[in-house]
C-alpha positions as CSV (number, residue, x, y, z in Angstrom):
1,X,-137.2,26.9,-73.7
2,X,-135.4,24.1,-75.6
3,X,-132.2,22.8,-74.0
4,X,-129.4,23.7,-75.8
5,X,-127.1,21.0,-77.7
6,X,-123.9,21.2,-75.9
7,X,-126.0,21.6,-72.4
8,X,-127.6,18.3,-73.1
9,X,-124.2,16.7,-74.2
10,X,-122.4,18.0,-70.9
11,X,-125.5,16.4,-69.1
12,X,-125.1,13.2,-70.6
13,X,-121.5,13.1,-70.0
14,X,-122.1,13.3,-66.8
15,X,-124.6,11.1,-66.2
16,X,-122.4,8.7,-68.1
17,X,-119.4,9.2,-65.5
18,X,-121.6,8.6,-62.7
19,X,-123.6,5.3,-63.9
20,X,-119.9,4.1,-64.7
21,X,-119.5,4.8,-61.4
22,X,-121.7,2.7,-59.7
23,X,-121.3,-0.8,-59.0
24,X,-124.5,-3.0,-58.7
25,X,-122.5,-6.1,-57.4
26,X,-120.9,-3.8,-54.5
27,X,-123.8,-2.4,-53.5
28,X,-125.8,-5.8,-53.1
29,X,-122.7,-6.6,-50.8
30,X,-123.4,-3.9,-48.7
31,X,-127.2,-4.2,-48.7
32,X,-126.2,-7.9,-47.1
33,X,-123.5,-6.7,-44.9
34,X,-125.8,-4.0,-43.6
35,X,-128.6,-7.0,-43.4
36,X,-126.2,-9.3,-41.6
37,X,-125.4,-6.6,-39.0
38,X,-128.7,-5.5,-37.9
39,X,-129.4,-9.2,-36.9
40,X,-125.7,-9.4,-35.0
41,X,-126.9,-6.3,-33.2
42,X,-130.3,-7.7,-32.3
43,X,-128.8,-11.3,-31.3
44,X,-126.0,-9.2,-29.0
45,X,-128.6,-6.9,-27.8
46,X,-130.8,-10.1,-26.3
47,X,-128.3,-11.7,-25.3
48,X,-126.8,-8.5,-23.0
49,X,-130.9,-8.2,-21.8
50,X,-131.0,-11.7,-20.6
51,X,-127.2,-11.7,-19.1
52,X,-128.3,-8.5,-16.8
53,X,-131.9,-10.2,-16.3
54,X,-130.5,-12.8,-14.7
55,X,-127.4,-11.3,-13.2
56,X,-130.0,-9.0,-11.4
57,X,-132.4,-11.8,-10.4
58,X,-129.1,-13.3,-8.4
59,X,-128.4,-16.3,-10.6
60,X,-124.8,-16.4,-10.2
61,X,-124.6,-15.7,-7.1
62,X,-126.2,-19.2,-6.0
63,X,-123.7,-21.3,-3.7
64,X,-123.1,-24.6,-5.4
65,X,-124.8,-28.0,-3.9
């Protein structure tokens, strides 16, 4: 069946609205935020690992001299 006119118009509209809506620049920000955050959480995560590595091995509890 063919779409009817004012259907199509109310489609466009909308799809109108919604690409106003976006906002490439925002969403690259993100993207990088999101980027930036996995890598803080791996560097944290290694970091924790080799803290409790050590802490279990008895590093810190070596007398000094």
């Amino acid at each position: 069946r063919l779409v009817d006119e004012k259907q199509f118009r109310r489609a466009e509209k909308r799809l109108d609205r919604y690409l106003d809506r976006l906002n490439p620049a925002a969403e690259r920000r993100g993207e990088i935020l999101d980027l930036i955050a996995k890598i803080a959480f791996v560097i944290v995560t290694v970091v924790l690992a080799v803290f409790f590595f050590l802490l279990w091995r008895g590093y810190f509890n070596q007398s000094p001299g």
